[in-house]
N, CA, C and O of each residue as an XYZ file, in Angstrom:
828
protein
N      58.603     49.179    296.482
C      58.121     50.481    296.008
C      58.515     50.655    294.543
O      59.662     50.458    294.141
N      57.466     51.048    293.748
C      58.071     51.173    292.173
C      58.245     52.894    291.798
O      57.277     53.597    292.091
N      58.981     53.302    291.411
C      59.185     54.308    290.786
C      57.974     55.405    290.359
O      57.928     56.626    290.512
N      57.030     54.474    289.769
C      55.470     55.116    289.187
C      54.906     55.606    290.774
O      54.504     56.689    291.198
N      55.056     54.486    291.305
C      54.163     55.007    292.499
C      54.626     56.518    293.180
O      53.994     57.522    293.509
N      55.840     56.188    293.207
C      56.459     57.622    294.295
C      56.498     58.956    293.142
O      56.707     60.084    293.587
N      56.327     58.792    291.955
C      56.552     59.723    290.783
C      55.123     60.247    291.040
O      54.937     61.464    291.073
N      53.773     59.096    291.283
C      52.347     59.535    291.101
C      52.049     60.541    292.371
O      51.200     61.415    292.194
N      52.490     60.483    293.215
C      51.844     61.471    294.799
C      52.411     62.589    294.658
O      53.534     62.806    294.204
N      51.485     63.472    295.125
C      51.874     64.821    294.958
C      52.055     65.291    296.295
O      51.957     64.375    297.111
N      52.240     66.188    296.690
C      52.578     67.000    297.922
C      51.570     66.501    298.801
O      51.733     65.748    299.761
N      49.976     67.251    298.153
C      49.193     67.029    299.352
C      49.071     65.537    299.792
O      48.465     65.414    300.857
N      49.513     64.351    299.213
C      48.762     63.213    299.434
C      49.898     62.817    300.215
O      49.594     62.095    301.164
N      51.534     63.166    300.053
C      52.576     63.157    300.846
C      51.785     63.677    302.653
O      51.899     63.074    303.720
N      51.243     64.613    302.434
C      51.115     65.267    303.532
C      50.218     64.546    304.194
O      50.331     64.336    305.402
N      49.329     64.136    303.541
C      48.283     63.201    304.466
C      48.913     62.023    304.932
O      48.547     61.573    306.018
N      49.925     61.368    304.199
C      50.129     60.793    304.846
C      51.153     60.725    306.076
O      51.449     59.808    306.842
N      51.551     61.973    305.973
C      52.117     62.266    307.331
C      51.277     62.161    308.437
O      51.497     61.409    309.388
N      50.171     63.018    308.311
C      49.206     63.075    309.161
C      48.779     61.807    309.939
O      48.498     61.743    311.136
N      48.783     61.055    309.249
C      48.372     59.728    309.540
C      49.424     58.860    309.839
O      49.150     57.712    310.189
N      50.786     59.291    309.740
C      51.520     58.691    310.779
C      51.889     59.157    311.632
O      52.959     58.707    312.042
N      51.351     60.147    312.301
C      51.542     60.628    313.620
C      50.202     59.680    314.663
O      50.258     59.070    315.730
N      49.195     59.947    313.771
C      48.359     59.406    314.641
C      47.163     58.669    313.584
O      47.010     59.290    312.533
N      46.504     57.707    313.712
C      45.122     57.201    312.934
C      44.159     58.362    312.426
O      43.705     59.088    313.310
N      43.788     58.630    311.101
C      42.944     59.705    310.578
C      41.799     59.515    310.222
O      41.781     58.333    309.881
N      41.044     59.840    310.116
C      39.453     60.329    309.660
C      39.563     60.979    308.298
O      40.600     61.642    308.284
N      38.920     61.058    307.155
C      38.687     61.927    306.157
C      38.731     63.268    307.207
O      39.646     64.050    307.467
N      37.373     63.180    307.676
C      37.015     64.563    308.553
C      38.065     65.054    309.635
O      38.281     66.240    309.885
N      38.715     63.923    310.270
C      39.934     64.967    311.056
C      40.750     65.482    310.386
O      41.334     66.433    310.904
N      41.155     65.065    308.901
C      42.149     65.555    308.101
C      41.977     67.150    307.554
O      42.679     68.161    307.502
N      40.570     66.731    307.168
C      40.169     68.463    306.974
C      40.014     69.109    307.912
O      39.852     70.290    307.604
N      39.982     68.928    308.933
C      39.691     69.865    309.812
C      41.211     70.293    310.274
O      41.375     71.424    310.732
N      42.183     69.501    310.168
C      43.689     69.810    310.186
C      43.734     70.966    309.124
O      44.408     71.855    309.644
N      43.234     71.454    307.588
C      43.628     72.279    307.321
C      42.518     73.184    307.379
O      42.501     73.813    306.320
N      41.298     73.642    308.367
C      40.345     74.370    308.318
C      40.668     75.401    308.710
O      41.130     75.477    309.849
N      40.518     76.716    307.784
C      40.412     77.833    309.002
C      41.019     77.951    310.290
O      42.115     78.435    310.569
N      39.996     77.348    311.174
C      40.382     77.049    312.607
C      41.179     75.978    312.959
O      41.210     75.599    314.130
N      41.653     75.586    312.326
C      43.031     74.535    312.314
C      44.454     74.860    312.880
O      44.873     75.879    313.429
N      45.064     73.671    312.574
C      46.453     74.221    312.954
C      47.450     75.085    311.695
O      48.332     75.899    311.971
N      47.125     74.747    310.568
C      46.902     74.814    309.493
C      45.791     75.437    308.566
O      44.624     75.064    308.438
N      46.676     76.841    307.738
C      45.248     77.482    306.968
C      45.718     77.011    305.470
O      46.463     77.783    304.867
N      45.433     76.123    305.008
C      45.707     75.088    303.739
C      44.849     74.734    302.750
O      44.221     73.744    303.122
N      44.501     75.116    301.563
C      43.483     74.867    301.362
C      43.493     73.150    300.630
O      44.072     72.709    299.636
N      42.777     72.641    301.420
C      42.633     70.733    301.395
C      41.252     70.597    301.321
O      41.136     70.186    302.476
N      39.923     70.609    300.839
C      38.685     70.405    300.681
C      38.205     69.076    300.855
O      38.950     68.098    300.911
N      36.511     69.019    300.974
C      36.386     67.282    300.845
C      36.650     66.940    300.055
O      37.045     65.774    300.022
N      36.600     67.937    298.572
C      36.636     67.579    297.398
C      37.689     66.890    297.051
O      37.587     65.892    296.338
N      39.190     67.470    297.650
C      40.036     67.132    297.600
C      41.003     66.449    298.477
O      42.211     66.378    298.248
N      40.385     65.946    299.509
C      41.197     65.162    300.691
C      40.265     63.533    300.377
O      40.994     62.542    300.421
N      39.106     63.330    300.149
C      38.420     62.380    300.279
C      38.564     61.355    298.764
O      38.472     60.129    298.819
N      38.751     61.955    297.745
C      39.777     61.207    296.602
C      40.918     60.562    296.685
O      41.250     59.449    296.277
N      41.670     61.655    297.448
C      43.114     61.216    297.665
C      43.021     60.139    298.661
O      43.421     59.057    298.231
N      42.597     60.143    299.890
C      42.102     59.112    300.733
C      41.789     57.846    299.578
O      42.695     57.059    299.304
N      40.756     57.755    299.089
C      40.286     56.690    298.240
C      41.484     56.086    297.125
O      41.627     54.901    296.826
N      42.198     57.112    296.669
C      43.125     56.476    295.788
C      44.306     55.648    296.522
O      44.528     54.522    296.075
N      45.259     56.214    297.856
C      45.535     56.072    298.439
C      45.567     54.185    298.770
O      46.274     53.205    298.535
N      44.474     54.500    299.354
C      43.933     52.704    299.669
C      43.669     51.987    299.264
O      43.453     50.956    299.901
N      43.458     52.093    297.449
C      43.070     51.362    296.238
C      44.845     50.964    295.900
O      45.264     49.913    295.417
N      45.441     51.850    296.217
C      47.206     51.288    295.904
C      48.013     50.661    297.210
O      49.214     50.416    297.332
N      46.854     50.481    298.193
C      47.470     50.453    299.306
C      48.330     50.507    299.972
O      48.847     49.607    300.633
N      48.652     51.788    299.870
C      49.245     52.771    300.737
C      48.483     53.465    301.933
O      49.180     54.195    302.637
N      47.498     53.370    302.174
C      46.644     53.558    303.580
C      45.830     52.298    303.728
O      45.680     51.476    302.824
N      45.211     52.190    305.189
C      44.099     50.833    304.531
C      43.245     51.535    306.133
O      43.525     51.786    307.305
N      41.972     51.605    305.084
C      41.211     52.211    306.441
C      40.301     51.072    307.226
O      40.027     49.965    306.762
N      40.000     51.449    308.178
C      39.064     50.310    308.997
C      37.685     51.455    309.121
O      37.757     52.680    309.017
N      36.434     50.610    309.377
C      35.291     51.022    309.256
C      34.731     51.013    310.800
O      34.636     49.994    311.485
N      34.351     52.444    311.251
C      34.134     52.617    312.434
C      32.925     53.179    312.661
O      32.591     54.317    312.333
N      32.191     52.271    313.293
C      30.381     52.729    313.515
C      30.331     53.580    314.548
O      30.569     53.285    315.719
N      29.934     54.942    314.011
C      29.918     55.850    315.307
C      28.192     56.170    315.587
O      27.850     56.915    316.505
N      27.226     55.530    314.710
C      26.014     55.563    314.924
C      25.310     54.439    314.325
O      25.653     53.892    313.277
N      24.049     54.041    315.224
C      23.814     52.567    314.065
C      23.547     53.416    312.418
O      23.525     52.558    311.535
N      23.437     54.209    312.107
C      23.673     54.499    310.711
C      24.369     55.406    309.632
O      24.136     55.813    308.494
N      25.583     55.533    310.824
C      26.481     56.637    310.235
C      28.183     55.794    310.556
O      28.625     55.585    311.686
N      28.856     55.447    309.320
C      29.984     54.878    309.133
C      31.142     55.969    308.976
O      30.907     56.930    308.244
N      32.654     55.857    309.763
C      33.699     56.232    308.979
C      34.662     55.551    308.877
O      34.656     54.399    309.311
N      35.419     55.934    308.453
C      36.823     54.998    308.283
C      37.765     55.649    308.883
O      37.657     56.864    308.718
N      39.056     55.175    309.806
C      39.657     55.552    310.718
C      41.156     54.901    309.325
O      41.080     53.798    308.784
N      42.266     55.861    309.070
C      43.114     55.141    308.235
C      44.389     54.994    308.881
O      44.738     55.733    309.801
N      44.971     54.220    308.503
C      46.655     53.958    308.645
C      47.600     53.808    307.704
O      47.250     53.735    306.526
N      48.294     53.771    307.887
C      49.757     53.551    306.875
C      49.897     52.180    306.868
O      49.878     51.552    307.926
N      50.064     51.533    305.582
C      50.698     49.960    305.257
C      51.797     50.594    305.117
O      52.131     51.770    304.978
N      52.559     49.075    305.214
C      54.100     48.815    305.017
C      54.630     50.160    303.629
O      55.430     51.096    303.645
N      53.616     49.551    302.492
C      53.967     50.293    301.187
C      53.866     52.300    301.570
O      54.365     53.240    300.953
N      53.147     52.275    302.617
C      53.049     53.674    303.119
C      53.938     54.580    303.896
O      54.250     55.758    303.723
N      54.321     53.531    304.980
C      55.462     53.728    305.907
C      56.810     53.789    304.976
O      57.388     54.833    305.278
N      57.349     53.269    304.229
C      58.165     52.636    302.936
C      58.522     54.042    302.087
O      59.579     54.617    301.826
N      57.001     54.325    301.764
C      56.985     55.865    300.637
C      57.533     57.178    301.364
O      58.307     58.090    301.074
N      56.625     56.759    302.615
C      57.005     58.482    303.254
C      58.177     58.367    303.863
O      59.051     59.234    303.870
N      58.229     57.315    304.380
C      60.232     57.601    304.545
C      60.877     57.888    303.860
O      61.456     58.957    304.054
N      61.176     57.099    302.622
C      61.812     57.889    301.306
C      61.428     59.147    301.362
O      62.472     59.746    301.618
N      60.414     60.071    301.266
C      60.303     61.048    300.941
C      60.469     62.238    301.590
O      60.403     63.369    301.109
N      60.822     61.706    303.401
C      61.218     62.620    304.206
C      62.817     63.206    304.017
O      63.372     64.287    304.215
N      63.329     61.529    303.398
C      64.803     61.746    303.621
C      65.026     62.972    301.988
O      66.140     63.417    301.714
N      64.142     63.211    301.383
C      64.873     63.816    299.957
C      65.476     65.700    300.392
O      64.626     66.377    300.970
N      66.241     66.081    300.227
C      67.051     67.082    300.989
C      65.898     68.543    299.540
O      65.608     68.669    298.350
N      65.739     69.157    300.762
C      65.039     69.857    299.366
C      65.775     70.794    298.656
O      66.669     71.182    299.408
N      65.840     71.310    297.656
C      66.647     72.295    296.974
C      66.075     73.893    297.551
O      65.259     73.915    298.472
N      66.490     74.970    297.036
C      66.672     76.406    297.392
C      65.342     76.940    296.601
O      64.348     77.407    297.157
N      65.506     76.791    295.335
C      64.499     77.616    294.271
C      63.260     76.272    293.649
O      63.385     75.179    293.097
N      61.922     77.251    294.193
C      61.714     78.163    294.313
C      61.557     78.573    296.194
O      60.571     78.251    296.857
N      62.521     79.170    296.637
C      62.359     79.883    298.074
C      61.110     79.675    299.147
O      61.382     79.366    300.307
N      59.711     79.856    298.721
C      58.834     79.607    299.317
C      58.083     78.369    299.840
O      57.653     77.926    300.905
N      58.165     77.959    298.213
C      57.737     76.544    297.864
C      58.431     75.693    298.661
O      57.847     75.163    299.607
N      59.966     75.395    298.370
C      60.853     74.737    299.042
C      60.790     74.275    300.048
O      60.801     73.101    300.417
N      60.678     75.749    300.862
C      61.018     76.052    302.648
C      59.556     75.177    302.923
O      59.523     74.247    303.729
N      58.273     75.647    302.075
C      56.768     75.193    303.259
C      57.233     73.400    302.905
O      57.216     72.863    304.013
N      57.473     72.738    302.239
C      58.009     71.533    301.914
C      58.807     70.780    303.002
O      58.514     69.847    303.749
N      59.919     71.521    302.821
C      60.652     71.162    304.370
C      60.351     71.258    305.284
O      61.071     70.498    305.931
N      59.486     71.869    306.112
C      58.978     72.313    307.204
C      58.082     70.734    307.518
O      58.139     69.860    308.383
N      57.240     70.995    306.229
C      56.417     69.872    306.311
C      56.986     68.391    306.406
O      56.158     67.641    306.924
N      58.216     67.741    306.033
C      58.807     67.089    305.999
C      59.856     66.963    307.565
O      60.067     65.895    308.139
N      60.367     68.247    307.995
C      60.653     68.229    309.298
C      60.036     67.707    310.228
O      60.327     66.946    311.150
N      58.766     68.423    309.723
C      57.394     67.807    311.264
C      57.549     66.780    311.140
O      57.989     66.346    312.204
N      57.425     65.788    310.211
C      56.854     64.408    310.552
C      58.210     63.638    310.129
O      58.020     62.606    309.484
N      59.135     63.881    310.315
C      60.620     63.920    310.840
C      60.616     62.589    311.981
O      61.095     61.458    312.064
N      59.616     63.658    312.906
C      59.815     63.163    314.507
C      59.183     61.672    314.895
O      58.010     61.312    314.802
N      60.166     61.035    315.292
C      59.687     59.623    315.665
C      59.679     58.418    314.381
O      59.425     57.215    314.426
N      60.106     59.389    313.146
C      60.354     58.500    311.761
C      61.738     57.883    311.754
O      62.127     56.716    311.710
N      62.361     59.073    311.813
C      63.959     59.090    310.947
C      64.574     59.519    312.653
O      63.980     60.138    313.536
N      65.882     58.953    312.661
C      66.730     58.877    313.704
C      67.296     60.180    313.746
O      67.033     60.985    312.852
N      68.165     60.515    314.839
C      68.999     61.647    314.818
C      69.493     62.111    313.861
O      69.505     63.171    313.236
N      69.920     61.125    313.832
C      71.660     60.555    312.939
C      71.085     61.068    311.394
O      71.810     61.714    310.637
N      69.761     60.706    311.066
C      69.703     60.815    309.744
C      68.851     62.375    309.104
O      68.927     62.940    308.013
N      68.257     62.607    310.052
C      68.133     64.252    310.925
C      68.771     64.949    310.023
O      68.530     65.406    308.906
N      69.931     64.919    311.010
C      70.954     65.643    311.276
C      71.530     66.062    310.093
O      71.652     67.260    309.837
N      72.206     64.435    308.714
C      72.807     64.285    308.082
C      71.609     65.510    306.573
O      71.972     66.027    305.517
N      70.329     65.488    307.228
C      69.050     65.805    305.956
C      69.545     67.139    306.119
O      69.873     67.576    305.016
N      69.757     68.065    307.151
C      69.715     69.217    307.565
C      70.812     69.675    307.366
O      70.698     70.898    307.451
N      72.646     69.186    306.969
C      73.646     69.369    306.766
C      73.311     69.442    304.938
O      73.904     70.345    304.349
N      72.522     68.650    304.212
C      72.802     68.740    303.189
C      71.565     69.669    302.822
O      71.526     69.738    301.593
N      70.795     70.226    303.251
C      69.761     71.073    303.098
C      70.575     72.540    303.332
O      70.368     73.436    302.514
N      71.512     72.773    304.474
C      72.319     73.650    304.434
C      73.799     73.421    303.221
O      74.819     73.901    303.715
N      73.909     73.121    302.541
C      74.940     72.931    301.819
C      74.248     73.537    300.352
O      74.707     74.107    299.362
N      72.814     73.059    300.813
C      72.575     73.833    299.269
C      71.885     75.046    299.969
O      71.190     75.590    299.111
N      71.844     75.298    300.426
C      71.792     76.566    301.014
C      73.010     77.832    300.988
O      72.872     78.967    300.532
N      73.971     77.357    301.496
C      75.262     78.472    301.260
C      75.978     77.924    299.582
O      76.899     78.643    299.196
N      75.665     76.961    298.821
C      75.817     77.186    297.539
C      74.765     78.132    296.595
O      75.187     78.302    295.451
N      73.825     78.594    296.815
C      73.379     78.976    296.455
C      73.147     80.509    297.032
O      72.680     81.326    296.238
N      73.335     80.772    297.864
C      73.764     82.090    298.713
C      74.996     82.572    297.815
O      75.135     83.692    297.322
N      75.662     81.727    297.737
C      77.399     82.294    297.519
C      76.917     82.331    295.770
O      77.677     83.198    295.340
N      76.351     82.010    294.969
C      76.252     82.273    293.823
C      74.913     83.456    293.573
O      74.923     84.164    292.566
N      74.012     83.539    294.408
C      73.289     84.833    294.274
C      74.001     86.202    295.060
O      73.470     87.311    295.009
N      74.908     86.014    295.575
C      75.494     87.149    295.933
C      76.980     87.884    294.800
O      77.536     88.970    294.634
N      77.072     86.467    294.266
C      78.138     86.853    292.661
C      77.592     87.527    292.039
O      78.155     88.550    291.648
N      76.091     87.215    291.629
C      75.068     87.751    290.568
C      74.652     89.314    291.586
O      74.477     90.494    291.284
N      74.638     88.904    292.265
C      73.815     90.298    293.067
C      74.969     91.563    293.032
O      74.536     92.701    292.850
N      75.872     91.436    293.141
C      77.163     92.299    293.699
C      77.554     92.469    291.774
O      78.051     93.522    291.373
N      77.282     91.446    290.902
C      77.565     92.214    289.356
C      76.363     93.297    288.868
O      76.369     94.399    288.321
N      75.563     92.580    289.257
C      74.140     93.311    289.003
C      74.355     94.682    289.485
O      73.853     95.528    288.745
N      74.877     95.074    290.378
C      74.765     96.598    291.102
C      75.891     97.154    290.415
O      75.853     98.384    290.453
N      77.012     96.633    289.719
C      78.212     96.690    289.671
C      78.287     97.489    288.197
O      79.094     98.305    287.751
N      76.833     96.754    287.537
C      76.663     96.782    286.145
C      75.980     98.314    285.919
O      76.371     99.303    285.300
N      74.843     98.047    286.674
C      74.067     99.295    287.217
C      74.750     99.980    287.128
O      74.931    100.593    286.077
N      75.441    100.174    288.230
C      76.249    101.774    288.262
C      76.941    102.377    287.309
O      76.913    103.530    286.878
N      77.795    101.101    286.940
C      78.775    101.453    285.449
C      77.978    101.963    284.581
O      78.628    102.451    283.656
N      76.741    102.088    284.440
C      75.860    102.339    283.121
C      74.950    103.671    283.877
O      74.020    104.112    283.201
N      75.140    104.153    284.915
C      74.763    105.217    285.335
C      72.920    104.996    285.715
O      72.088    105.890    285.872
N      72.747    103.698    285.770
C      71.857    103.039    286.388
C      71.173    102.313    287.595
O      70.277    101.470    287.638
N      72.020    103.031    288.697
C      72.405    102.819    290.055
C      70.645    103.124    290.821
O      69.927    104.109    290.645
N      70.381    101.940    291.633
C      69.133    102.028    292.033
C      69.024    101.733    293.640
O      69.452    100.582    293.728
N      68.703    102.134    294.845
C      68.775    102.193    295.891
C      67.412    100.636    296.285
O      67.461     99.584    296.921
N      66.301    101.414    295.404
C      65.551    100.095    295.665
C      66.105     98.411    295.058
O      66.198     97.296    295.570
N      66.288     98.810    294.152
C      66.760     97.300    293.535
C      67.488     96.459    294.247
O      67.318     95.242    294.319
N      68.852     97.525    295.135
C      69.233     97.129    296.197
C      69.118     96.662    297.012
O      70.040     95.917    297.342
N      68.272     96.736    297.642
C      67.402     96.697    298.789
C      66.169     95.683    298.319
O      65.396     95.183    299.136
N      66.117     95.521    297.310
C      65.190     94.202    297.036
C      65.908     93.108    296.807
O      65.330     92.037    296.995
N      67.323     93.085    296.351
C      68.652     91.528    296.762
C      68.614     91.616    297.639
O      68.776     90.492    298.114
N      68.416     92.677    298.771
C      69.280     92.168    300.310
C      68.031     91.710    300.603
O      68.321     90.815    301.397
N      66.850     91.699    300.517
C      65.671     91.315    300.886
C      65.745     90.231    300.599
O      65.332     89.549    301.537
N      66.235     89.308    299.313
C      66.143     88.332    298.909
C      67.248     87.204    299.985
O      66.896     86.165    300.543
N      68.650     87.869    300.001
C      69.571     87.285    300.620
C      69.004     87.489    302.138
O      69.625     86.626    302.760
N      68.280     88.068    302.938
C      67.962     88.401    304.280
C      67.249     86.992    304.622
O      67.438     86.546    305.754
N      66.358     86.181    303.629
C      65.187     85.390    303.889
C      65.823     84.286    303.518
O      65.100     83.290    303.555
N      67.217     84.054    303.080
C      67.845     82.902    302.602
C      69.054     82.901    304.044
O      69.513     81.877    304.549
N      69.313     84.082    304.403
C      69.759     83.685    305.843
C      69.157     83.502    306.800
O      69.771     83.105    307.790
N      67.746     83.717    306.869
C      66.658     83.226    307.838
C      66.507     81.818    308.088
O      66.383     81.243    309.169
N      66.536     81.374    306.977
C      66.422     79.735    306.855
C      67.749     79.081    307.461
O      67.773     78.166    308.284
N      68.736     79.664    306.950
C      69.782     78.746    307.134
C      70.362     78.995    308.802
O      71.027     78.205    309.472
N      69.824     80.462    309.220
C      70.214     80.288    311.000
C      69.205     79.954    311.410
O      69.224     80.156    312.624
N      68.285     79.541    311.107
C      67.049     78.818    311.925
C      67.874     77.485    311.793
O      68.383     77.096    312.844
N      68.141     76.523    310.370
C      68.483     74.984    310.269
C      69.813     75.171    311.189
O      70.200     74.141    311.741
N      70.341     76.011    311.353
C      71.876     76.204    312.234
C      71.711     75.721    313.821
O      72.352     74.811    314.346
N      70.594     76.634    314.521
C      69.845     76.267    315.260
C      69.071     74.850    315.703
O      69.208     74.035    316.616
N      68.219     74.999    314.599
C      68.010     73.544    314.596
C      69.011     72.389    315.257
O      68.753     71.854    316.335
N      69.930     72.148    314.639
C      71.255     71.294    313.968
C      71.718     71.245    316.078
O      71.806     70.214    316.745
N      71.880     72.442    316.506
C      72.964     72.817    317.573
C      71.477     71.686    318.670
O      71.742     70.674    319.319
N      70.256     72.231    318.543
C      69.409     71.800    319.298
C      69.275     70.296    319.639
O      69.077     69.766    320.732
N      69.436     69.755    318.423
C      69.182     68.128    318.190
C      70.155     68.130    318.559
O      69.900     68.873    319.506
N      71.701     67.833    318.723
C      72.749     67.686    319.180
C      72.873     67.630    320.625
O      73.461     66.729    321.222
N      72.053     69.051    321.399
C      72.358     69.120    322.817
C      71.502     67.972    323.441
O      71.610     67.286    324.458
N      70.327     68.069    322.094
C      69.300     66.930    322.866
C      69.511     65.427    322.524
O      68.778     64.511    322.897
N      70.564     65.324    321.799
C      71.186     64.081    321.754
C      72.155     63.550    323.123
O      71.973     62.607    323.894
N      73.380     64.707    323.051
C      73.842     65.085    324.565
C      73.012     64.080    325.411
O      73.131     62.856    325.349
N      72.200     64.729    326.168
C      71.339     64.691    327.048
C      70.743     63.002    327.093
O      70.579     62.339    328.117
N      70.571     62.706    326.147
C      69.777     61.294    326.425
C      70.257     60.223    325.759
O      69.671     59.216    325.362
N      72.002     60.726    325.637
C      72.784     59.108    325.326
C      72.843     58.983    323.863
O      73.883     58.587    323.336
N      71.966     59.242    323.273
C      71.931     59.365    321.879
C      73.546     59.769    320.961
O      74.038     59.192    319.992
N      73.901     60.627    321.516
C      75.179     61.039    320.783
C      76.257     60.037    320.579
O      76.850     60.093    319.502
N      76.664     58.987    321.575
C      77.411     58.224    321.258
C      76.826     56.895    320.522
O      77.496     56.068    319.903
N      75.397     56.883    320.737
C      75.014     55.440    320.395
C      74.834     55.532    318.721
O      74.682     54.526    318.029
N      74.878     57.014    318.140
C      74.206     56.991    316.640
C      75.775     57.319    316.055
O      75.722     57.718    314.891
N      76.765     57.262    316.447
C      77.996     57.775    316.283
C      77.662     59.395    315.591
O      78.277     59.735    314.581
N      76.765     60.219    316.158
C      76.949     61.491    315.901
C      78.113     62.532    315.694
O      78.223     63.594    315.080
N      78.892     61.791    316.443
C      80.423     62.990    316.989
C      81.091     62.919    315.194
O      81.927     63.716    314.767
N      80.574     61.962    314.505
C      81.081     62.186    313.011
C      80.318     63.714    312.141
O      80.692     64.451    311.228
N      79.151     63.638    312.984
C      78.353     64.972    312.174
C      78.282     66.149    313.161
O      77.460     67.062    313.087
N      79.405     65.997    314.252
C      79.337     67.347    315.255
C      80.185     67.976    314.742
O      80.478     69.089    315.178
């Protein structure tokens, strides 16, 4: 894998190729993954899924096969090469940062999903410990700033009830995340428990 390559993909083409390692893709099943009526309301177009597809397989990182579904209507069914399987692993394991909040979180999520059946417990586990680490570092330094900010306010006879209430809003959605990954964390564990896993990945180091 060279550097250029993993520097050149952007999110969405990351994402497709998730898609396609869960299961073999279609241009057309891909969009229809982010249609409207999807599982997913995303906006991914032909315009813009059927390029990426093409570039994709010109660097081969997908390699599609040609599937006759009429004597005169062709598609291509794609997969992941080595160089594909290779990229998106790297890119599952990258721990995402805090800011920007939204961005971040739909990132991880997306990277969680296709988590499953990639990356081991063990390495799970270890993504989600350091995803929470920058999580309460960054909690514990917006609540320094937040608690001067009001502090400042007042001293200056500038004391605001909403402003207030728009940090705790901020800090409310940064503890959302981190007791959901808390959760998370306790879940994979019990379900390690359960099916032997815990001793075989030496987990009891990350319990």
């Amino acid at each position: 894998m060279t550097d250029k390559t993993s520097r050149d993909l952007t999110l969405l083409e990351y994402v497709v190729l998730g898609l396609i390692s869960v299961q073999p893709q279609t241009g057309y099943s891909i969009i229809n993954f982010f249609s409207p009526q999807g599982v997913y309301s995303w906006s991914a177009s032909p315009g813009s899924i059927y390029p990426i597809l093409k570039r994709l397989e010109q660097q081969d990182i997908i390699r599609g096969e040609l599937l006759m579904e009429h004597e005169t209507r062709t598609r291509k069914l794609y997969r992941l090469s080595p160089l594909g399987e290779e990229l998106l692993d790297a890119w599952l394991r990258i721990v995402p940062s805090v800011l920007p909040l939204y961005e971040q979180r739909e990132i991880a999520m997306w990277r969680f999903q296709f988590m499953e059946g990639r990356l081991n417990k063990r390495d799970i586990i270890r993504w989600i410990d350091e995803y929470l680490d920058n999580i309460r570092i960054h909690d514990a330094g917006r609540r320094f700033w937040a608690e001067g900010t009001l502090a400042a306010l007042a001293e200056s006879g500038q004391s605001s009830l909403h402003r207030q209430l728009i940090l705790e809003a901020g800090m409310m959605e940064v503890n959302s995340l981190r007791t959901w990954l808390e959760m998370v964390r306790a879940r994979m564990l019990a379900v390690a428990h359960q099916t032997g896993e815990f001793q075989q990945l030496k987990l009891d180091e990350l319990a």
